[in-house]
C-alpha positions as CSV (number, residue, x, y, z in Angstrom):
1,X,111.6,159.2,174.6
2,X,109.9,158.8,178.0
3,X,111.8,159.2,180.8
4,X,112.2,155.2,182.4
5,X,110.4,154.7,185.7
6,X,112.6,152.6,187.7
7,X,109.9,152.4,190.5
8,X,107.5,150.6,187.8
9,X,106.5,147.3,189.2
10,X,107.2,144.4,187.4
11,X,105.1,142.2,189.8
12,X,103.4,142.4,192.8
13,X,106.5,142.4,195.0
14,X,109.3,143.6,192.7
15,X,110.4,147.0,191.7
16,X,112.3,147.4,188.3
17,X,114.8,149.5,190.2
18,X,115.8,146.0,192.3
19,X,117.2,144.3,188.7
20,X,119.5,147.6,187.6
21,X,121.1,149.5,191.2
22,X,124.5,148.1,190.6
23,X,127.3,149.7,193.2
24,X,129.6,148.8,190.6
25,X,127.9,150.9,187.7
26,X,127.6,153.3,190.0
27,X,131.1,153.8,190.8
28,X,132.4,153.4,187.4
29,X,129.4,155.4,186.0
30,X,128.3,152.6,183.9
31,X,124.8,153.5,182.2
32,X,123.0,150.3,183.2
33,X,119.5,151.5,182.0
34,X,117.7,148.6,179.7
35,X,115.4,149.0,176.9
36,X,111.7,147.6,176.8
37,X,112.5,144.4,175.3
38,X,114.9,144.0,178.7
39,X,112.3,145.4,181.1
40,X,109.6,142.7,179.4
41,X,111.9,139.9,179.9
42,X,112.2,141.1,183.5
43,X,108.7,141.1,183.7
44,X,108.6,137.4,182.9
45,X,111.2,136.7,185.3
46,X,109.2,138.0,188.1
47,X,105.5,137.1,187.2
48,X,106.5,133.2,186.0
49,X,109.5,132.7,188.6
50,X,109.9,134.8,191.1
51,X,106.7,136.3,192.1
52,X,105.5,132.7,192.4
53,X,108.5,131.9,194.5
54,X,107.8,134.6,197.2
55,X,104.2,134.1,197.6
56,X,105.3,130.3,198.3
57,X,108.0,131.4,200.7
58,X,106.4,133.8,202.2
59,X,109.2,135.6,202.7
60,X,110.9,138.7,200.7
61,X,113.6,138.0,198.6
62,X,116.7,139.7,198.0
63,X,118.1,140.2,194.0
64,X,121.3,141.2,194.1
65,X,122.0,141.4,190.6
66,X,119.3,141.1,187.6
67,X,120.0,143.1,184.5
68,X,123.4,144.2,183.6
69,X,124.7,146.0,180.4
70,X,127.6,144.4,178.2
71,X,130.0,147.0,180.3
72,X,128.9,146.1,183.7
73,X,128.9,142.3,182.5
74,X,132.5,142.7,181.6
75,X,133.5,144.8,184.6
76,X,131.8,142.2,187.0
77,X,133.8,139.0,185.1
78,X,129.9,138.1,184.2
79,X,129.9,135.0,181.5
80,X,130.3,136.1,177.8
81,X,126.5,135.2,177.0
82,X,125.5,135.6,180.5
83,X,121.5,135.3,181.2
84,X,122.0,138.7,182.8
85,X,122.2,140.4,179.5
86,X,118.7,140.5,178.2
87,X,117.4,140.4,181.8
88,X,116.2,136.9,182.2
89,X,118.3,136.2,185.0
90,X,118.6,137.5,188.8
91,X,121.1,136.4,191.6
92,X,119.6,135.9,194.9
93,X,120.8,136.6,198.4
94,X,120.8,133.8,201.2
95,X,120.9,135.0,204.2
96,X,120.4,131.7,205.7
97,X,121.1,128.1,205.1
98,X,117.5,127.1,206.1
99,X,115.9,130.4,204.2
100,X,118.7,129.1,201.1
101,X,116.8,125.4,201.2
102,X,113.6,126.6,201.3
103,X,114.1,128.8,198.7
104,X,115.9,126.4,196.2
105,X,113.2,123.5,197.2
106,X,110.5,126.2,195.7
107,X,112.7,127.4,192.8
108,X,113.4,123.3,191.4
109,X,109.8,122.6,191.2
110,X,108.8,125.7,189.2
111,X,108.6,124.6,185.4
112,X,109.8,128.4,183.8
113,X,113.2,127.9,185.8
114,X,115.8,127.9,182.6
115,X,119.0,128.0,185.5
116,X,119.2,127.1,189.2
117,X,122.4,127.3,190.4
118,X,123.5,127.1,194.3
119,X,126.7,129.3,193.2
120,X,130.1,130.0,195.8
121,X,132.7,131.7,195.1
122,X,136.5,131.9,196.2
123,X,135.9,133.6,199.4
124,X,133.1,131.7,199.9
125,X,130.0,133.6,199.0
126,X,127.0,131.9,198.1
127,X,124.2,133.1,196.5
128,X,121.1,131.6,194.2
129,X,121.2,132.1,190.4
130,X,117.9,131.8,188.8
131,X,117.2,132.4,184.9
132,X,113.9,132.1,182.6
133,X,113.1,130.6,179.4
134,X,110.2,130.4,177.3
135,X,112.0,127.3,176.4
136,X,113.4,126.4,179.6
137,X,116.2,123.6,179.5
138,X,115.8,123.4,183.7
139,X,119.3,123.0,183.9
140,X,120.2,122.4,188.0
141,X,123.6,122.7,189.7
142,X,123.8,122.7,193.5
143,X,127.1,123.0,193.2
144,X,128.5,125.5,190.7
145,X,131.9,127.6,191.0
146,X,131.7,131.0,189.7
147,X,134.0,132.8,187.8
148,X,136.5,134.3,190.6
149,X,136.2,138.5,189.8
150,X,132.4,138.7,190.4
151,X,131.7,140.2,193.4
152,X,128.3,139.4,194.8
153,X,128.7,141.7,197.5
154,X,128.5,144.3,195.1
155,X,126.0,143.1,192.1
């Protein structure tokens, strides 16, 4: 088997290695490495959502967590059937309110967008969940709790 490039580019702006660096895989030495059908789904993530999305913002955009492996899931309190799982879902960092608007404003409109959710936690961390679909249900929650053990900071 050929060795995985994590520096492959999955679209213009994004770098595989941006959906699997995980400080908590790291730690625990989780193997967080995904298999082409994973890296393909990523690829649709970026070229039909999030590609799109940047070019529109024109500004970068932060993941902080795309794919993760059932362990990592588990080990981050991620959702049994989590989106993050077969890679068709990224978390994204706002690191303002006004960036945050734009950015969800641009993420609504787009017609691939399975997920959007404007997600907080206890200690009130906020970041942008987006998923894809090829059957895309454009489900849209401004205001959605997450599970309380994820830590964003980390993933």
């Amino acid at each position: 088997m050929d060795k995985l490039d994590i520096h492959q580019l999955l679209s213009e702006h994004f770098m595989l290695s941006e959906f699997i660096r995980s400080h908590t895989a790291d730690n625990l030495h989780i193997n967080n490495t995904p298999d082409e059908g994973i890296i393909e789904n990523l690829r649709k993530l970026c070229t039909c959502i999030l590609e799109p999305t940047r070019i529109m913002l024109k500004e970068s955009i932060i993941v902080t967590s795309g794919y993760r492996c059932k362990l990592l899931n588990k080990r981050v309190g991620g959702a049994g059937k989590s989106q993050h799982l077969s890679g068709k879902a990224a978390d994204l960092h706002i690191r303002s309110k006004e960036y945050a608007v734009k950015l969800w404003q641009i993420l609504m409109t787009n017609n691939h967008v399975d997920q959007l959710l404007w997600e907080h936690d206890h200690r009130g961390s906020e970041w942008i969940h987006v998923s894809y679909s090829d059957h895309p249900r454009h489900f849209i929650d401004q205001n959605f709790k997450a599970n309380a053990t994820i830590n964003k900071t980390l993933d």
